[in-house]
C-alpha positions as CSV (number, residue, x, y, z in Angstrom):
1,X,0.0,0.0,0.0
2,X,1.4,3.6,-0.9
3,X,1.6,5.8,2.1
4,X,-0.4,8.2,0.2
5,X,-3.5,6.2,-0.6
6,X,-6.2,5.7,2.0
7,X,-7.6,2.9,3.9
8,X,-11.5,2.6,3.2
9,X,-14.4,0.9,4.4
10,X,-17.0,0.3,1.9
11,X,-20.6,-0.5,2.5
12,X,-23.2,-0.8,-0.8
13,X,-25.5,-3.4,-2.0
14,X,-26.9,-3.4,-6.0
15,X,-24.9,-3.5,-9.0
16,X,-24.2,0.6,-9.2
17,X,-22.2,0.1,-5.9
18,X,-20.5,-2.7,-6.9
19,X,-19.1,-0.8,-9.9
20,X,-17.8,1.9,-7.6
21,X,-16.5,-0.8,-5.4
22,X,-14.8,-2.1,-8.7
23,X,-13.2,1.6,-9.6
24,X,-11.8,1.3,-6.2
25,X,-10.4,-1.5,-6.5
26,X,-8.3,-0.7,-9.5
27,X,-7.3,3.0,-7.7
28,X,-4.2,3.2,-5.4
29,X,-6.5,2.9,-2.2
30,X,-6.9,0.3,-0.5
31,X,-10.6,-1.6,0.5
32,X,-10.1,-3.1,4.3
33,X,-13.7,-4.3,4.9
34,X,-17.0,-4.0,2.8
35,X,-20.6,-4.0,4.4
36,X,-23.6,-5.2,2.2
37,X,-26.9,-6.1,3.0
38,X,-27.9,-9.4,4.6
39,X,-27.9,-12.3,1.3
40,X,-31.5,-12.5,-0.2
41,X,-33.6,-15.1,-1.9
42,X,-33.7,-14.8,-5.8
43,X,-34.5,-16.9,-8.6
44,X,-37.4,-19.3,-8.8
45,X,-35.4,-21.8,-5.8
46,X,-35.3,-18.8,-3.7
47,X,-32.1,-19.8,-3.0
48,X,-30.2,-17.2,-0.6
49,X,-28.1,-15.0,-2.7
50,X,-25.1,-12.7,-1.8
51,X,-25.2,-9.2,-3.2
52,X,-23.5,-8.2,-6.1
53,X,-21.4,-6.0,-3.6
54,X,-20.5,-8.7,-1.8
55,X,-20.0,-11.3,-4.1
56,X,-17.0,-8.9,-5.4
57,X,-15.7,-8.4,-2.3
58,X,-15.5,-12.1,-2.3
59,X,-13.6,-12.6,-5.6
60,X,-10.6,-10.2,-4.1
61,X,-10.8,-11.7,-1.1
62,X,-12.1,-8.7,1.2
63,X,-13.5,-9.2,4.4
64,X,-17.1,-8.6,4.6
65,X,-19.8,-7.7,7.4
66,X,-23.4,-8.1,6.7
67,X,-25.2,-6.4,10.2
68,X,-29.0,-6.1,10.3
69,X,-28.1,-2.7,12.3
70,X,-25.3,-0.5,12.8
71,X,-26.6,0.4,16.1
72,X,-25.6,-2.5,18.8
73,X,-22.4,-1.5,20.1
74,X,-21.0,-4.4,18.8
75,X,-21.4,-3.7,15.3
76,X,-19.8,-0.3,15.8
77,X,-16.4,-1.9,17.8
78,X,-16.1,-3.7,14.5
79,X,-16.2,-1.0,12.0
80,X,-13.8,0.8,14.2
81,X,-11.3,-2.0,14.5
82,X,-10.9,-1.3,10.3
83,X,-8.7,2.2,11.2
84,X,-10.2,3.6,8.4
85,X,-9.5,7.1,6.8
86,X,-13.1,6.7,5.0
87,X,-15.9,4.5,4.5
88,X,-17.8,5.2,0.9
89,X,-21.5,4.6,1.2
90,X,-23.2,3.8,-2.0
91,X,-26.8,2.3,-2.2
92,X,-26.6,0.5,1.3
93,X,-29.4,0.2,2.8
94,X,-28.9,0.6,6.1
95,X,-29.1,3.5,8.1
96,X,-25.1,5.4,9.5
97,X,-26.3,6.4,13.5
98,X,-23.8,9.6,13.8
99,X,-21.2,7.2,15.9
100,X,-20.4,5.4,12.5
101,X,-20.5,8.8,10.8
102,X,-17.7,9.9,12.9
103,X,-15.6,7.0,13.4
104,X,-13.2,6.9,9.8
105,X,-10.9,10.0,10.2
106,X,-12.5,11.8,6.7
107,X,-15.9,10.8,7.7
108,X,-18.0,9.1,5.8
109,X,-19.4,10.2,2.1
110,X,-22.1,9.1,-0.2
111,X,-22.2,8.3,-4.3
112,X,-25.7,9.7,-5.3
113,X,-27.3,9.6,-8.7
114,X,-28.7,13.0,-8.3
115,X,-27.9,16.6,-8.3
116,X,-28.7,17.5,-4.8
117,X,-30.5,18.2,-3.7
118,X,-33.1,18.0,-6.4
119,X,-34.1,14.3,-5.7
120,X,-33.2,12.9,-2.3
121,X,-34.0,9.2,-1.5
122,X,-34.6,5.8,-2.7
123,X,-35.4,6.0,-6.2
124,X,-33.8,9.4,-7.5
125,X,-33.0,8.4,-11.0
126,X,-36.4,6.5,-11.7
127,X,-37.8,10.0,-10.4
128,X,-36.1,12.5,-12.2
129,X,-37.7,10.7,-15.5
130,X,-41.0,10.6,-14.6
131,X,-40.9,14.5,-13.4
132,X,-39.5,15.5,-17.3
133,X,-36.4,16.8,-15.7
134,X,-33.7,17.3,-18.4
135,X,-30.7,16.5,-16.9
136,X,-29.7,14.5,-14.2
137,X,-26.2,13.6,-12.5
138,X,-24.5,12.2,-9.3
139,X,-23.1,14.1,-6.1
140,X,-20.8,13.2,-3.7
141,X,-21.7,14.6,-0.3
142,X,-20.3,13.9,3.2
143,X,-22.9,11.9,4.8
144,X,-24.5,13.7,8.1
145,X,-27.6,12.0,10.0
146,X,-30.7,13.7,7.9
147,X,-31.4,11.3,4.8
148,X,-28.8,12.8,1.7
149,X,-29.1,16.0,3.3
150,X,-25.2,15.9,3.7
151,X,-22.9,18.9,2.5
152,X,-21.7,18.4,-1.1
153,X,-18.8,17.7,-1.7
154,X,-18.6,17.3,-5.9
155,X,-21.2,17.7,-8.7
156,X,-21.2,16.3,-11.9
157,X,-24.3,16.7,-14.5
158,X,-25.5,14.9,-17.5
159,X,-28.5,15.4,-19.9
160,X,-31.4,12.8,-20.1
161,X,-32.6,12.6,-23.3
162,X,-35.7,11.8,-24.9
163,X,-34.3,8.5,-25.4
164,X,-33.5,7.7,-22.0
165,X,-34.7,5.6,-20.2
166,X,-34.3,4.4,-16.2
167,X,-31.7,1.8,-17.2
168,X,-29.5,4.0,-19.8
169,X,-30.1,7.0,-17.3
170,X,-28.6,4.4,-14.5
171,X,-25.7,3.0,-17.0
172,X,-24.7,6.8,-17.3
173,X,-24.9,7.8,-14.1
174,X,-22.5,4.7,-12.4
175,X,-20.2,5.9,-15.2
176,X,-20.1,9.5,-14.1
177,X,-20.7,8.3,-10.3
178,X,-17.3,6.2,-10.4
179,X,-15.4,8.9,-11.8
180,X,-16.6,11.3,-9.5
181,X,-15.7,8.9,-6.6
182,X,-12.2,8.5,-7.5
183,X,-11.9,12.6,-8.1
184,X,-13.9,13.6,-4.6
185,X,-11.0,10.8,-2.9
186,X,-8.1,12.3,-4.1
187,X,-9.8,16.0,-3.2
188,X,-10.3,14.7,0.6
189,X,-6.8,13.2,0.2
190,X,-5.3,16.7,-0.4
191,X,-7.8,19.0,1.5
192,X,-8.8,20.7,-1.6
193,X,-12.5,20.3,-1.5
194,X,-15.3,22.6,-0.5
195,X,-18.2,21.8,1.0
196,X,-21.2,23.3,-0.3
197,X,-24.4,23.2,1.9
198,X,-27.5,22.1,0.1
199,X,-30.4,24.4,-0.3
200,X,-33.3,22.9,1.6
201,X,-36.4,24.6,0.4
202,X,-35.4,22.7,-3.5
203,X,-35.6,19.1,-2.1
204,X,-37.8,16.6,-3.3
205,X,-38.1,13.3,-1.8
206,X,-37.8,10.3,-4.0
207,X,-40.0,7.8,-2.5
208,X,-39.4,3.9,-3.8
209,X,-41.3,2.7,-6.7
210,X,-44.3,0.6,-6.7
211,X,-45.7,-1.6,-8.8
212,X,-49.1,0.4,-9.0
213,X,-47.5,3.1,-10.5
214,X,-46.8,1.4,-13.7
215,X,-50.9,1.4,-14.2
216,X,-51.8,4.1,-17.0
217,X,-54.5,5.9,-17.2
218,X,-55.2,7.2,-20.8
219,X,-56.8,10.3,-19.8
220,X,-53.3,11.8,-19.2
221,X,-51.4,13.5,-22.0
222,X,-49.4,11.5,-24.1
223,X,-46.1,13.3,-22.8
224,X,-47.1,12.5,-19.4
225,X,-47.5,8.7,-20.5
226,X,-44.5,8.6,-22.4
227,X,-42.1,9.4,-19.4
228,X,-44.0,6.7,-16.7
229,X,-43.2,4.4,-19.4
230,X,-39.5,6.1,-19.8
231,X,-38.9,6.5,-16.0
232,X,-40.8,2.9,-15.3
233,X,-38.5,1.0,-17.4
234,X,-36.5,-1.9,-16.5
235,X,-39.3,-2.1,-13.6
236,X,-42.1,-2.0,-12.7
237,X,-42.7,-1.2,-16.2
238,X,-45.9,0.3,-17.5
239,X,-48.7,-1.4,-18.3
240,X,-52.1,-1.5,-19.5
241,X,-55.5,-4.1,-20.2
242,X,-56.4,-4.9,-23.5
243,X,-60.2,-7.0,-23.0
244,X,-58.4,-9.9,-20.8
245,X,-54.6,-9.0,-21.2
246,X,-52.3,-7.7,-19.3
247,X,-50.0,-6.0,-21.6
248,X,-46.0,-4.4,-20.8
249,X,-45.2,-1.0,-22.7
250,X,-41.6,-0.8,-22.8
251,X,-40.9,2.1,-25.2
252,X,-43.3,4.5,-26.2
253,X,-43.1,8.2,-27.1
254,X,-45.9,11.4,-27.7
255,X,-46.8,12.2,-31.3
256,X,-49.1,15.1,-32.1
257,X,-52.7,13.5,-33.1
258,X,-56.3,14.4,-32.5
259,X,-59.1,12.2,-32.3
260,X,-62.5,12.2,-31.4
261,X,-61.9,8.4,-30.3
262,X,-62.2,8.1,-26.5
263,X,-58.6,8.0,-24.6
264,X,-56.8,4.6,-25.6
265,X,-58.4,3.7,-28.1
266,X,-56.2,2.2,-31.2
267,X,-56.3,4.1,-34.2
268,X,-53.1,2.5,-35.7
269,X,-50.7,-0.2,-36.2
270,X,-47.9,-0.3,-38.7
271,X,-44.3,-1.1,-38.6
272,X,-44.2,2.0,-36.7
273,X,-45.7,0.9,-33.9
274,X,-49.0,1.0,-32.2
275,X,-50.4,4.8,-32.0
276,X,-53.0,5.2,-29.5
277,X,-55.3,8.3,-28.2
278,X,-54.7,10.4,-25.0
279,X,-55.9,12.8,-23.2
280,X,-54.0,15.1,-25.3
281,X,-51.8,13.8,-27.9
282,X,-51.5,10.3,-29.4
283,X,-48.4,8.2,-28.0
284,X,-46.6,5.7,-29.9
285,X,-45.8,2.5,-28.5
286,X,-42.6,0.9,-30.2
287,X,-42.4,-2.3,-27.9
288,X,-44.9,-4.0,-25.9
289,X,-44.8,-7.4,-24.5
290,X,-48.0,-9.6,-24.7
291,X,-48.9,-11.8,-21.6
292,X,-45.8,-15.0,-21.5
293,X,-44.8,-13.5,-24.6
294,X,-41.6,-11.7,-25.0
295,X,-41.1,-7.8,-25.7
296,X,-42.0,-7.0,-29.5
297,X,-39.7,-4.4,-31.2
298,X,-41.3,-2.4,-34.0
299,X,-40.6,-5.1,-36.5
300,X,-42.4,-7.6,-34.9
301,X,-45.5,-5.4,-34.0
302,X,-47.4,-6.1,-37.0
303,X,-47.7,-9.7,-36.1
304,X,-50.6,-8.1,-33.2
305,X,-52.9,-7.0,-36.4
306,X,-54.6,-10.8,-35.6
307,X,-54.6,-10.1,-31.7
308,X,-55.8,-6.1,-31.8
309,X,-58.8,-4.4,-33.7
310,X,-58.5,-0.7,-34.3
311,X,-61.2,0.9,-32.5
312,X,-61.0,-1.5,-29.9
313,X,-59.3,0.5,-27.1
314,X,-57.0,-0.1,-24.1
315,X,-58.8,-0.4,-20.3
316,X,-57.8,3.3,-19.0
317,X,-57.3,3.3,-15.1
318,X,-58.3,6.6,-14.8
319,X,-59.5,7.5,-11.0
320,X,-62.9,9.0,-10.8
321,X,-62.9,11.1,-7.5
């Protein structure tokens, strides 16, 4: 180990901390412990399954702590046995109680796929589609007790498209977030970084998705439609009944159209897609997945034409107060 580089604790669960746990690994710093969440089941055994976190951690042969709590005093003794200059929180899970924040000499900071503090939370990237922000990006903050209410530390933007989508917005954001962790290290390192305190009063909380949410309700404008099924995708993913189907809209953008038609009704279907009516606006669906079925690109869309009437029209879920 250099004498320059720093001793780290790392604690993060998903796949977007495990590629900042990866950048880490191939810096000059050195990892002494990783904390991930407990192992889940997954798959159709329900067979208990380490984290992706963790399971890297394993490969390189780092210790690793999997506590239902930080808060025994136990759990705390064995952070602090680490003698670490930092511990790098990303998508953990579990809650820091100010001890743990001020045990690592540098404290403790966060990777966070937003521009604080515009979306705090669980599910900031998911929300900044679905609110038709246009751009996004990740900040590194030192961690405090409030949830991502920490001082900011680095900032790094990045549009979202009309393309985008939660999965290429998440792609581009561990990109820019494991960059950013390696620059926001080396500014601790050196003392050359000022924090910035976040302005309160332009917080939004981004609450965790459910799977309700994906339900559509055709009475909305077509914009408004197109970024659920944007900000909704890989999951829960949009969806909506045709007579007895359940059907998955994966892809689907606004087009201008009027129509008499009542809201989803289908007035089209080409190799273009499926173009249905809105509240305002028509939106074009450009993959949709039928019930067992997989997810039709446009290509394959034209095999519905035995499955869908136009004129026949979508169940809307609009709520009727």
């Amino acid at each position: 180990m250099s004498p320059a580089s720093l001793r780290i604790i790392f604690a993060g669960t998903p796949d977007f901390a495990a590629q900042h746990l990866q950048a880490l690994l191939d810096g000059p710093h050195q990892v002494v412990a990783v904390y991930s969440q407990p192992d889940r089941p997954a798959g159709r055994g329900r067979k208990l399954t380490p984290s992706p976190v963790k399971a890297l951690a394993l490969e390189h042969a780092i210790e690793v702590q999997q506590p239902i709590s930080l808060k025994p005093e136990a759990a705390q003794k064995m952070l602090a046995s680490y003698q670490a200059d930092v511990m790098v929180v990303v998508a953990y899970g579990l809650i820091l109680p100010q001890v743990v924040l001020d045990t690592p000499r540098l404290g403790c900071i966060n990777v966070h796929g937003s521009l604080l503090p515009r979306w705090r939370g669980a599910a900031p990237i998911q929300r900044a589609i679905l609110a038709g922000d246009q751009q996004s990006g990740v900040t590194v903050m030192q961690m405090e007790a409030g949830l991502d209410t920490g001082p900011m530390l680095l900032k790094v933007d990045t549009p979202i498209t009309i393309n985008d989508t939660s999965a290429s917005l998440y792609t581009k954001l561990a990109l820019l977030g494991c960059n950013s962790l390696t620059e926001a290290l080396d500014g601790l390192k050196s003392s050359t970084l000022t924090a910035q305190v976040q302005d309160a009063s332009k917080a939004n909380y981004a609450d965790k998705l459910t799977k309700a949410e994906g339900a559509i309700d055709w009475h909305q404008s077509a914009q408004q439609i197109s970024l659920q099924v944007r900000g909704l995708n890989p999951w829960p993913v949009a969806y909506s009944d045709w007579q007895e189907h359940r059907l998955r809209i994966w892809m689907a953008h606004a087009i201008d159209g009027q129509s008499n038609q009542a809201a989803g009704t289908l007035v089209s279907l080409d190799k273009s897609g499926l173009e249905v009516v809105c509240g305002n606006g028509h939106l074009k669906i450009t993959q949709l997945q039928w019930p067992s079925g997989k997810a039709l690109n446009q290509s394959e869309l034209m095999n519905l034409k035995q499955k869908m009437t136009l004129g026949d029209a979508f169940t809307s879920l609009k709520v009727v107060n």
